[in-house]
C-alpha positions as YAML, in Angstrom:
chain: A
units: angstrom
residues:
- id: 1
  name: UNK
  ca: [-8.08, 41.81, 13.91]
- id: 2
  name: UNK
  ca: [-4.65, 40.32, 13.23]
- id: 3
  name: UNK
  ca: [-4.77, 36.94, 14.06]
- id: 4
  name: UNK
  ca: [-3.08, 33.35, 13.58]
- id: 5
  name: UNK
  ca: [-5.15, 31.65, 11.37]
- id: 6
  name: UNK
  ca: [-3.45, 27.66, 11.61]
- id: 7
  name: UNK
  ca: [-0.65, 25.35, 11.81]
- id: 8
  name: UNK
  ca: [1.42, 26.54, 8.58]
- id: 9
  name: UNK
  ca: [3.72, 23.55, 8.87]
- id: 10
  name: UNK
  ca: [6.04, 21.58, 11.19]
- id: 11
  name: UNK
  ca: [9.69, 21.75, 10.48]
- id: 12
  name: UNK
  ca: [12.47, 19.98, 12.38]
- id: 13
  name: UNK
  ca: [15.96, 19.23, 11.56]
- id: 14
  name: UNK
  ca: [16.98, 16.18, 10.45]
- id: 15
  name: UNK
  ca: [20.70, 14.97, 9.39]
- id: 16
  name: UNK
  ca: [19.44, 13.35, 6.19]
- id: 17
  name: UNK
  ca: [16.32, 14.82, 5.17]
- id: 18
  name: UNK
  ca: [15.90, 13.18, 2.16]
- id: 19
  name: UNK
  ca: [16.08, 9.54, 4.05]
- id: 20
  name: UNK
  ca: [13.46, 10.97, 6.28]
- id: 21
  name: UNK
  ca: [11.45, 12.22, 3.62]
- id: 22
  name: UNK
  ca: [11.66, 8.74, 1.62]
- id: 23
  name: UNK
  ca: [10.70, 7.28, 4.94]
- id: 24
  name: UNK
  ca: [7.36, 9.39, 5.52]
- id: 25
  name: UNK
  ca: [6.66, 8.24, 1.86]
- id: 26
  name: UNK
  ca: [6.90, 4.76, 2.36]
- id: 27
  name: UNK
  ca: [5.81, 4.51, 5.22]
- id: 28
  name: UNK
  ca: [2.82, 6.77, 5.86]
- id: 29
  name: UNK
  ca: [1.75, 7.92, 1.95]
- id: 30
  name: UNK
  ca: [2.75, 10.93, 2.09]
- id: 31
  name: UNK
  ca: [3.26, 12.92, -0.96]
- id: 32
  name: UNK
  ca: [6.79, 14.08, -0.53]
- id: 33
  name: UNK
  ca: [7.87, 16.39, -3.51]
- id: 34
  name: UNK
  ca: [11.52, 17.12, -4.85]
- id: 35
  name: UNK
  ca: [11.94, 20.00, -2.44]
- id: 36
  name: UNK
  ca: [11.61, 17.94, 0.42]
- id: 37
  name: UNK
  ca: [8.48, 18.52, 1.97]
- id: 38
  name: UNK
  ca: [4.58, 17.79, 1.93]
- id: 39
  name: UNK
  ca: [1.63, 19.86, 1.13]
- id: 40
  name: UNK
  ca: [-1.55, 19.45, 2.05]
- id: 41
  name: UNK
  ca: [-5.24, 20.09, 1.28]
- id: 42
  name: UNK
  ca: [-7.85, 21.54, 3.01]
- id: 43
  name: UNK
  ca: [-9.14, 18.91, 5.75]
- id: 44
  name: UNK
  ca: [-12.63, 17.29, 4.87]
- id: 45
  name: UNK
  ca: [-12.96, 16.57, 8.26]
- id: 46
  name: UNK
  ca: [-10.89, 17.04, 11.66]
- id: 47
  name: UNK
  ca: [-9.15, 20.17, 12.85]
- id: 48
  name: UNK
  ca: [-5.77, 21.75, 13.22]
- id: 49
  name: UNK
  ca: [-4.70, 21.46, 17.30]
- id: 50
  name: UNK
  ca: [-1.85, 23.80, 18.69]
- id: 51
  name: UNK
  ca: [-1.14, 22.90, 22.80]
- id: 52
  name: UNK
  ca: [1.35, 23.59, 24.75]
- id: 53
  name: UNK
  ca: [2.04, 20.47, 27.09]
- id: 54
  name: UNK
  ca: [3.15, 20.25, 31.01]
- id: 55
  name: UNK
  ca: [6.85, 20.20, 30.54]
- id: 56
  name: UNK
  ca: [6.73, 16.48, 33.16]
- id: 57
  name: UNK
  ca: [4.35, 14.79, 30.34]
- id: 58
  name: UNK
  ca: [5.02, 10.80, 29.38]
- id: 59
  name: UNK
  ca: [2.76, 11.75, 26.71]
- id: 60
  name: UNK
  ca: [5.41, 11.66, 23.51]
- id: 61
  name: UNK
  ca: [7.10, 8.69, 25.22]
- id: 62
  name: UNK
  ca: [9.27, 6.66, 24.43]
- id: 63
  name: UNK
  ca: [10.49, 9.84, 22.30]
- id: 64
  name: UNK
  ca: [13.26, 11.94, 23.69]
- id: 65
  name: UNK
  ca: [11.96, 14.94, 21.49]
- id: 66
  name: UNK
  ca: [10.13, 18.16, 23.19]
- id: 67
  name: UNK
  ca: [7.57, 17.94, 20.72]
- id: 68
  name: UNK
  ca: [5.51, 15.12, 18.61]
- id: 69
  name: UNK
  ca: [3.35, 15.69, 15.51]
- id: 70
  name: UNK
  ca: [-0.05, 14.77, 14.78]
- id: 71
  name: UNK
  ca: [-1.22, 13.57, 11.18]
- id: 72
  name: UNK
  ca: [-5.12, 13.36, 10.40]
- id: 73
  name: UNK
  ca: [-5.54, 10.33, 8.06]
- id: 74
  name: UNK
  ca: [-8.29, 9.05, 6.91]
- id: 75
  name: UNK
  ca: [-8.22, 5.58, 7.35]
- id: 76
  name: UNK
  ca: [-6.30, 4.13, 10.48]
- id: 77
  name: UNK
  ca: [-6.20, 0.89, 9.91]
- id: 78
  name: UNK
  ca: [-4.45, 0.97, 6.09]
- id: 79
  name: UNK
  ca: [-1.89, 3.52, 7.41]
- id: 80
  name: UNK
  ca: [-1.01, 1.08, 9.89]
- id: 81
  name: UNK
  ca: [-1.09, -1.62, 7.42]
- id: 82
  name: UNK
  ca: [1.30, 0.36, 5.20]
- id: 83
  name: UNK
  ca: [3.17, 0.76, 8.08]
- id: 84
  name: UNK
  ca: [3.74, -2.60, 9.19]
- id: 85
  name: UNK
  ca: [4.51, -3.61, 5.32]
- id: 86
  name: UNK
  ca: [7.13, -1.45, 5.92]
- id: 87
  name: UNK
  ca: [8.63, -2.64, 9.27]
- id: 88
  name: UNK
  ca: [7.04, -0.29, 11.16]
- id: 89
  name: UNK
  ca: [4.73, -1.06, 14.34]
- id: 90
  name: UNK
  ca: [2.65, 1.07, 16.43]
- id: 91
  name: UNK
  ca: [4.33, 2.20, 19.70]
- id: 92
  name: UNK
  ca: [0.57, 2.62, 21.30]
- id: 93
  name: UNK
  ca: [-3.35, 2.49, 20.06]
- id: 94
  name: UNK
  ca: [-6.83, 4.16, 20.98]
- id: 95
  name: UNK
  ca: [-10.19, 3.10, 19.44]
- id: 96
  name: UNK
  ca: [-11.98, 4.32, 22.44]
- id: 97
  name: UNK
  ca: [-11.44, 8.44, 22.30]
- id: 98
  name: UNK
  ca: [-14.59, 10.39, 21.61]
- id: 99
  name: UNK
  ca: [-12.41, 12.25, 19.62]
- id: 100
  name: UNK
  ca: [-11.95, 9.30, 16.98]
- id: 101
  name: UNK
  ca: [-9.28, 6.66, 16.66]
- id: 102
  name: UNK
  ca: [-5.48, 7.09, 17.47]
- id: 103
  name: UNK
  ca: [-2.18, 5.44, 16.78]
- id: 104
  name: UNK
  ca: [1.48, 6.31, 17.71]
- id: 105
  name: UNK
  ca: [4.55, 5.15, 15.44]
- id: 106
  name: UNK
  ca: [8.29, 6.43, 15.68]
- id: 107
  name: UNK
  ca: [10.01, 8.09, 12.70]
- id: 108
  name: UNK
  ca: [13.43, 7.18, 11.30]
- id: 109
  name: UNK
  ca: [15.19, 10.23, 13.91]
- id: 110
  name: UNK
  ca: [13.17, 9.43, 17.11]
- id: 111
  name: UNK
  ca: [9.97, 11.74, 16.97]
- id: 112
  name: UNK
  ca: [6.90, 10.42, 17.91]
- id: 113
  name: UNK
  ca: [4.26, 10.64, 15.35]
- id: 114
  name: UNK
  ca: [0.25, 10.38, 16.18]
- id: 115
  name: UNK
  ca: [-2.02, 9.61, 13.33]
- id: 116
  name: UNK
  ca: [-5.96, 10.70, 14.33]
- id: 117
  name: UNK
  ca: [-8.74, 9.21, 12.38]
- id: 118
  name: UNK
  ca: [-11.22, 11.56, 13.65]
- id: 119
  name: UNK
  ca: [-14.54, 9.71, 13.77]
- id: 120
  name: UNK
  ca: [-17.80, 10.96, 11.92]
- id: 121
  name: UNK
  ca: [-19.16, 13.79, 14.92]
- id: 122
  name: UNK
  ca: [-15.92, 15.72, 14.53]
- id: 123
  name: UNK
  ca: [-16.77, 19.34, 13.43]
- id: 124
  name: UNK
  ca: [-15.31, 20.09, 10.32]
- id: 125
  name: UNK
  ca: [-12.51, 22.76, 9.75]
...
């Protein structure tokens, strides 16, 4: 059956992409290469999430953007270390979800960004 498979990648406009880009280097790790953007491998553990929210949600507050992005990591507490080395603080936290651990930072144009350290029961992809 024809099917979706995944997420295939989030794309957004930006006015300088390559500031943005520099920033998601810095400031979350992320291997950035010269044509702008980030691959990345197979997840060792986690999943890929597509869902639509209610168009009233709070939920990517303080954001203005219709949409926010979610990045698996794999250690919480250094990416928000990295973060705050470079001026960057956490908008919100969650150690509590079944789910695993959550943080929320801003990006450089306004999106909200969610990093999800999913905790050791979380199926596999």
């Amino acid at each position: 059956m024809a099917q979706v498979l995944g997420i295939g990648g989030v794309f957004f406009k930006a006015d300088n992409g390559a500031a943005v880009g520099e920033w998601y280097r810095r400031v979350l790790g992320m291997d950035v290469s010269e044509w702008g953007g980030a691959v990345f491998p197979p997840l060792k553990r986690g999943y890929h999430v597509w869902s639509p929210f209610k168009a009233d949600t709070t939920y990517f507050e303080p954001s203005a953007a219709a949409f926010m992005v979610n990045f698996v990591v794999d250690d919480l507490d250094g990416v928000l270390d990295r973060a705050r080395a470079e001026g960057v603080e956490p908008v919100g936290r969650d150690d509590a979800d079944p789910n695993g651990r959550f943080a929320w930072l801003m990006d450089p144009v306004g999106v909200k960004i969610e990093l999800w350290e999913p905790n050791e029961t979380t199926p596999f992809t």
